[in-house]
C-alpha positions, 0 to 999 in steps of 0.5 A: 500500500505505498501510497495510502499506508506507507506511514503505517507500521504493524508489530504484531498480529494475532492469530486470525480465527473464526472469532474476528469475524464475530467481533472478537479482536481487542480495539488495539488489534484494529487498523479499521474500525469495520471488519472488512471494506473495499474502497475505490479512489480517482488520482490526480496530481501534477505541478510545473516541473519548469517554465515550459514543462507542466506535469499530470498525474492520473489513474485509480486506486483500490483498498481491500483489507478484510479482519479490521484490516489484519489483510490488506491490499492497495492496488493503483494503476497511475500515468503520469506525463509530462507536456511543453517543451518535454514529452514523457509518459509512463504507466505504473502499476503498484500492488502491495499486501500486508498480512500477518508478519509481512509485506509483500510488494508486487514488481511487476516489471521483474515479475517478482514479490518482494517480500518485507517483514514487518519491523519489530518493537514499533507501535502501531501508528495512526494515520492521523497521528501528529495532524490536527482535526480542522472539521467534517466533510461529507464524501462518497455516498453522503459519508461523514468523513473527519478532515485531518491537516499538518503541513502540506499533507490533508487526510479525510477519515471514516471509521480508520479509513482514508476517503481522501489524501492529499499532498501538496509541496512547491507547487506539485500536488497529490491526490487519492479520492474516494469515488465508492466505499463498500462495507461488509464485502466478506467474499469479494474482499476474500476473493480479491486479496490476492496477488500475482503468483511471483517468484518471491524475493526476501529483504531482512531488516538491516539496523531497523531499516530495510537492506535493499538493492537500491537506495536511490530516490523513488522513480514515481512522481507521486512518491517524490512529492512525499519524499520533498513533503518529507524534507520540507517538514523536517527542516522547518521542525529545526526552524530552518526555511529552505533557500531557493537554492535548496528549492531548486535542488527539490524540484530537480529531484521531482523532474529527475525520472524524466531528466535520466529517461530522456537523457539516456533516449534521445541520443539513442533516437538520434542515432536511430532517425539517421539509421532509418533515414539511410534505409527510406533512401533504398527504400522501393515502396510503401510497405518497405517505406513502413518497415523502415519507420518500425526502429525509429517508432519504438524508441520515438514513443519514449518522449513523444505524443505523436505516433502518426507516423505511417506513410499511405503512398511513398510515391508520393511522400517521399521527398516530403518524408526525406526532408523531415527527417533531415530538418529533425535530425539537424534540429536534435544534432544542434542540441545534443552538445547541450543534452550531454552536458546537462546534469538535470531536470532544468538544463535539459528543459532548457535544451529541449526549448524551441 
C-alpha cells in the first residue's frame, strides 16, 4: 500500500480465527474500525516541473483489507506525463499486501514479490497521528468523513479509513479520492486479496531499516512529492526555511525520472532517425517505406505524443518524408552538445526549448 499506508507500521498480529469475524479482536488489534471494506479512489496530481514543462498525474486506486484490516491490499494503476517543451509518459502499476508478519510488494516489471517483514518493537501508528482535526466533510455516498491537516499533507477519515489524501509541496500536488466505499464485502474482499503468483524475493531488516538493492530516490512522481513533503517538514521542525537554492535542488529531484529517461533516449533516437533515414533512401515502396519507420517508432514513443507516423503512398511522400527527417535530425544534432552536458531536470528543459 505505498501510497495510502506507507506511514503505517504493524508489530504484531494475532492469530486470525473464526472469532474476528464475530467481533472478537481487542480495539488495539484494529487498523479499521469495520471488519472488512473495499474502497475505490480517482488520482490526480501534477505541478510545473519548469517554465515550459507542466506535469499530470492520473489513474485509480483500490483498498481491500478484510479482519479490521489484519489483510490488506492497495492496488493503483497511475500515468503520469509530462507536456511543453518535454514529452514523457509512463504507466505504473503498484500492488502491495500486508498480512500477518509481512509485506509483500508486487514488481511487476521483474515479475517478482518482494517480500518485507514487518519491523519489530514499533507501535502501531495512526494515520492521523501528529495532524490536527480542522472539521467534517461529507464524501462518497453522503459519508461523514473527519478532515485531518499538518503541513502540506490533508487526510479525510471514516471509521480508520482514508476517503481522501492529499499532498501538496512547491507547487506539485497529490491526490487519492474516494469515488465508492463498500462495507461488509466478506467474499469479494476474500476473493480479491490476492496477488500475482511471483517468484518471491526476501529483504531482512538491516539496523531497523530495510537492506535493499537500491537506495536511490523513488522513480514515481507521486512518491517524490512525499519524499520533498518529507524534507520540507523536517527542516522547518529545526526552524530552518529552505533557500531557493535548496528549492531548486527539490524540484530537480521531482523532474529527475524524466531528466535520466530522456537523457539516456534521445541520443539513442538520434542515432536511430539517421539509421532509418539511410534505409527510406533504398527504400522501393510503401510497405518497405513502413518497415523502415518500425526502429525509429519504438524508441520515438519514449518522449513523444505523436505516433502518426505511417506513410499511405511513398510515391508520393517521399521527398516530403526525406526532408523531415533531415530538418529533425539537424534540429536534435544542434542540441545534443547541450543534452550531454546537462546534469538535470532544468538544463535539459532548457535544451529541449524551441
Amino acid at each position: 500500500m505505498t501510497s495510502l499506508r506507507k506511514v503505517i507500521f504493524i508489530t504484531s498480529v494475532a492469530v486470525i480465527t473464526s472469532s474476528v469475524w464475530l467481533g472478537a479482536v481487542s480495539p488495539e488489534k484494529k487498523i479499521y474500525h469495520v471488519p472488512n471494506a473495499m474502497v475505490t479512489y480517482m488520482v490526480t496530481g501534477g505541478g510545473a516541473l519548469s517554465a515550459d514543462v507542466n506535469l499530470t498525474i492520473e489513474g485509480n486506486g483500490t483498498l481491500r483489507f478484510r479482519e479490521w484490516g489484519a489483510v490488506e491490499l492497495f492496488e493503483t494503476h497511475i500515468i503520469e506525463k509530462t507536456e511543453g517543451a518535454v514529452y514523457y509518459r509512463n504507466e505504473v502499476d503498484k500492488c502491495e499486501k500486508r498480512q500477518e508478519k509481512q509485506i509483500l510488494d508486487v514488481d511487476y516489471k521483474n515479475q517478482k514479490i518482494l517480500e518485507r517483514p514487518l519491523p519489530h518493537g514499533k507501535k502501531y501508528s495512526s494515520i492521523t497521528e501528529g495532524m490536527e482535526n480542522t472539521g467534517q466533510q461529507q464524501m462518497v455516498g453522503n459519508v461523514i468523513c473527519n478532515m485531518w491537516k499538518r503541513g502540506e499533507i490533508s487526510r479525510c477519515v471514516y471509521k480508520g479509513i482514508p476517503l481522501l489524501t492529499e499532498y501538496r509541496a512547491l507547487g506539485f500536488f497529490y491526490r487519492e479520492e474516494a469515488t465508492d466505499v463498500q462495507f461488509d464485502m466478506n467474499e469479494t474482499v476474500h476473493e480479491k486479496c490476492t496477488i500475482p503468483d511471483f517468484p518471491v524475493q526476501k529483504f531482512a531488516l538491516v539496523n531497523g531499516s530495510f537492506k535493499t538493492v537500491n537506495n536511490k530516490s523513488p522513480q514515481i512522481f507521486s512518491e517524490r512529492i512525499k519524499k520533498v513533503i518529507h524534507i520540507l517538514e523536517k527542516k522547518k521542525r529545526k526552524g530552518y526555511t529552505p533557500s531557493q537554492k535548496v528549492q531548486k535542488q527539490l524540484m530537480d529531484m521531482m523532474g529527475e525520472p524524466v531528466f535520466e529517461t530522456l537523457k539516456k533516449h534521445l541520443p539513442q533516437l538520434l542515432k536511430t532517425m539517421k539509421k532509418t533515414r539511410a534505409c527510406l533512401v533504398q527504400t522501393p515502396d510503401t510497405k518497405r517505406a513502413n518497415q523502415c519507420l518500425e526502429e525509429m517508432l519504438k524508441v520515438k514513443s519514449l518522449f513523444t505524443q505523436d505516433m502518426n507516423n505511417d506513410i499511405q503512398s511513398w510515391e508520393k511522400e517521399s521527398k516530403k518524408t526525406l526532408d523531415l527527417f533531415d530538418t529533425h535530425i539537424a534540429l536534435l544534432q544542434s542540441k545534443m552538445k547541450c543534452i550531454r552536458a546537462s546534469k538535470n531536470f532544468s538544463d535539459l528543459s532548457m535544451c529541449m526549448k524551441p
